[in-house]
N, C-alpha and C positions, 0 to 999 in steps of 0.2 A: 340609891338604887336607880335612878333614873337619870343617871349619868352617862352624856351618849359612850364613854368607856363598855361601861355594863349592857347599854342595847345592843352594841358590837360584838360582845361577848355571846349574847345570848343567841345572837342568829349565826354564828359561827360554830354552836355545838354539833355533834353526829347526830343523826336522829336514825342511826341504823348501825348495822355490826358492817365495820369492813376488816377486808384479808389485805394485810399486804404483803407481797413476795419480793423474795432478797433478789437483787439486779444481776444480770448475767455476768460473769467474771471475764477480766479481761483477756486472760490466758486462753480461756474458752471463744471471744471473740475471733482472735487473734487467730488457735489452730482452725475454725471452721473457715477462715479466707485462705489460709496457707490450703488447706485439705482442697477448696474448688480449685485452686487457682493449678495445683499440683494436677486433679484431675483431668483439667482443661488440656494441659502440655502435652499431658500422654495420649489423651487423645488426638488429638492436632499432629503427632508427633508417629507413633506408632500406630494407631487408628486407620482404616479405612473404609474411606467414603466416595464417592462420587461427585465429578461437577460437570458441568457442558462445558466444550470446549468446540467454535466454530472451526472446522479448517475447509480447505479448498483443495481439491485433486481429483485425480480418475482413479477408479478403484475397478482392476480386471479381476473378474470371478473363476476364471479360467484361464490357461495360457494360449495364445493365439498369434499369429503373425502380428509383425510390424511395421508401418509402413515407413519406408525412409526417401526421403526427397531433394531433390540437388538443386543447389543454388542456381545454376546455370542450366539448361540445356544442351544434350549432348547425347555419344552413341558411348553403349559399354563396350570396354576392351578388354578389358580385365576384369577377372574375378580373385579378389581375396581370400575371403571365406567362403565355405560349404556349408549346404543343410546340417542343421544342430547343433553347429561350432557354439561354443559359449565364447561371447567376444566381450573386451572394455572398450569403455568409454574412449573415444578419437581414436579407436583401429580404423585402420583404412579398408574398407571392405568391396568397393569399385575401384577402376580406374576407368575414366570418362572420356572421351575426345570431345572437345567442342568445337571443332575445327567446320566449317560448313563449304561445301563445293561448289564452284562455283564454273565456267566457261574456259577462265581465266584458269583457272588451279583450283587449292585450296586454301581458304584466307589464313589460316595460320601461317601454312606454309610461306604463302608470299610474303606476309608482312617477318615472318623471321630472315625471308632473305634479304627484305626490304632495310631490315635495321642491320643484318652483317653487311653489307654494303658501305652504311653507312657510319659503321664502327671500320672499317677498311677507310675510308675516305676520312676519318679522322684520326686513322693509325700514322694514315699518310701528310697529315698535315699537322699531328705533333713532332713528327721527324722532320719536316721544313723547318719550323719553328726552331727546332733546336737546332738545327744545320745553319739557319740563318742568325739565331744567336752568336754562336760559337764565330763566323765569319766575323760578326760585325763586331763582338770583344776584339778578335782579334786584331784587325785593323787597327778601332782605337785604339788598341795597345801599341800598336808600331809606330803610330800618328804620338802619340806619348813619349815614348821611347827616343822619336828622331827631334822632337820640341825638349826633352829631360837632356840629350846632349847636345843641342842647340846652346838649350840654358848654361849649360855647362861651361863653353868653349868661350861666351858672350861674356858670364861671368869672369872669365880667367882673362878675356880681351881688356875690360872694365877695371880692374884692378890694373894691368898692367899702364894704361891709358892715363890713371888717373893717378898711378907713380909717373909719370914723362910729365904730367899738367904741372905736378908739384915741383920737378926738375926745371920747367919751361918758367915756372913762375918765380924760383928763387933767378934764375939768369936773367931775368925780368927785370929783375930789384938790382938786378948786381948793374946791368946796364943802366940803369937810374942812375945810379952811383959815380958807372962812370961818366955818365954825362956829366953830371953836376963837377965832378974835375974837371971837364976839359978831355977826357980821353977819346970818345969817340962824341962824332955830332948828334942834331938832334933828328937825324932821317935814320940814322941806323936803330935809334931806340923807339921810333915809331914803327920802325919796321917790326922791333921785336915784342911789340906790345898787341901788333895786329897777327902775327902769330901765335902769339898765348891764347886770345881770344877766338882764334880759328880754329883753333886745336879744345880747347874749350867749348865750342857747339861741337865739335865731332864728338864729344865725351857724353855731351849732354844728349843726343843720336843713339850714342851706343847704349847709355843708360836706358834711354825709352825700349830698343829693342831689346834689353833683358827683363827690363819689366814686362812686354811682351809677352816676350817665352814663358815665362811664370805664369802670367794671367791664362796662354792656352794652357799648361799643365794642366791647372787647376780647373778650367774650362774640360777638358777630357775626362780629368777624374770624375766627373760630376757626370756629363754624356754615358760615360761606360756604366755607371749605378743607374742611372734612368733608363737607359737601353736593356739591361740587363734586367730590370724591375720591369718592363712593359711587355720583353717575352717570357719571363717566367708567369706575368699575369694572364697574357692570353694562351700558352701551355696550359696553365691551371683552370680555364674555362672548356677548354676543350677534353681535359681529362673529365670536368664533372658532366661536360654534354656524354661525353662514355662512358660514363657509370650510368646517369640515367638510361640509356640506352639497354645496359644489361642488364640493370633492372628491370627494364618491361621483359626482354626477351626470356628471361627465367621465366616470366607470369604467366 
């Protein structure tokens, strides 16, 4: 009896009545989260409530004029619209002059005569330009044209020149020939050996000036695209100095 088993026992009895109740069922857990959670949505969802919400604006309590204001200053010329017109947004509803008087004129005025002037002075000096093109192709075209049958003529001299050297050279050999017989002496084969070689620089003359001719060819060709490249360049500066120009004057 006095076995700590048994003191354990005895201080572990009830010394009173208790109740105890069966634990909530899971099913029942379970539908009372679905049931808030359902509630929740509909509310959130269908529900209305109220929040604050800052904004920033003018709020007119009545309708009243409006005041509208121009970028520039200037005098009204025009009137677009009338008392009570309902108008949108970017109607035009003035036209403005901002032109201001002066002794002289009026500065608009002057300065749009000032830039047709100056659209006139560059009407006239894209028409140089192309008037002075057109001459100067054409020239070196002719400068071309009389060097291409230069070339030509040189070339046909060239061949012909240098059939006679090959004629002059085989009678060359043939007079070799006949010296070494005895046919003729040796002052006539010298003579005919210093006309091969005379005839021979004239070929070598005539060669250089068909290479010549070639080298201007190709020299013009070159001038006419470079010429021709440098006024269509400055034509194209002075068209853009003309658009800027009508540019402002529209403004």
């Amino acid at each position: 009896m006095f076995r700590q088993e048994a003191i354990d026992n005895q201080r572990m009895k009830w010394r009173g009545r208790a109740l105890l109740l069966p634990g909530i069922p899971v099913w029942g857990t379970t539908g009372l989260c679905l049931f808030f959670f359902i509630a929740f949505l509909t509310f959130a969802i269908a529900g209305t409530y109220t929040r604050r919400v800052n904004v920033t604006g003018e709020i007119s309590t009545y309708p009243r004029a409006a005041n509208v204001y121009s970028a520039v200053q200037g005098i009204v010329v025009k009137q677009f619209v009338t008392e009570g017109q309902v108008i949108a947004v970017g109607a035009p509803i003035y036209q403005i002059d901002v032109s201001k008087s002066t002794r002289s004129g009026v500065i608009s005025d002057n300065q749009r005569r000032d830039i047709d002037g100056q659209l006139a002075r560059i009407a006239q000096i894209i028409n140089r330009l192309e008037s002075s093109k057109q001459a100067t192709l054409i020239m070196l075209e002719q400068q071309k044209a009389q060097y291409t049958a230069a070339f030509i003529r040189s070339t046909d001299i060239l061949k012909r020149a240098q059939e006679g050297i090959r004629i002059m050279k085989e009678n060359m050999e043939s007079y070799r020939h006949y010296q070494t017989k005895g046919l003729i002496n040796k002052d006539q084969l010298t003579n005919q050996v210093a006309l091969y070689y005379q005839q021979q620089n004239n070929l070598l003359g005539l060669s250089g000036q068909n290479e010549q001719n070639a080298l201007q060819i190709t020299a013009l060709e070159s001038q006419i695209h470079i010429q021709g490249a440098e006024f269509d360049n400055q034509i194209y500066q002075m068209e853009l100095q003309r658009y800027e120009l009508q540019k402002e004057r529209q403004t």
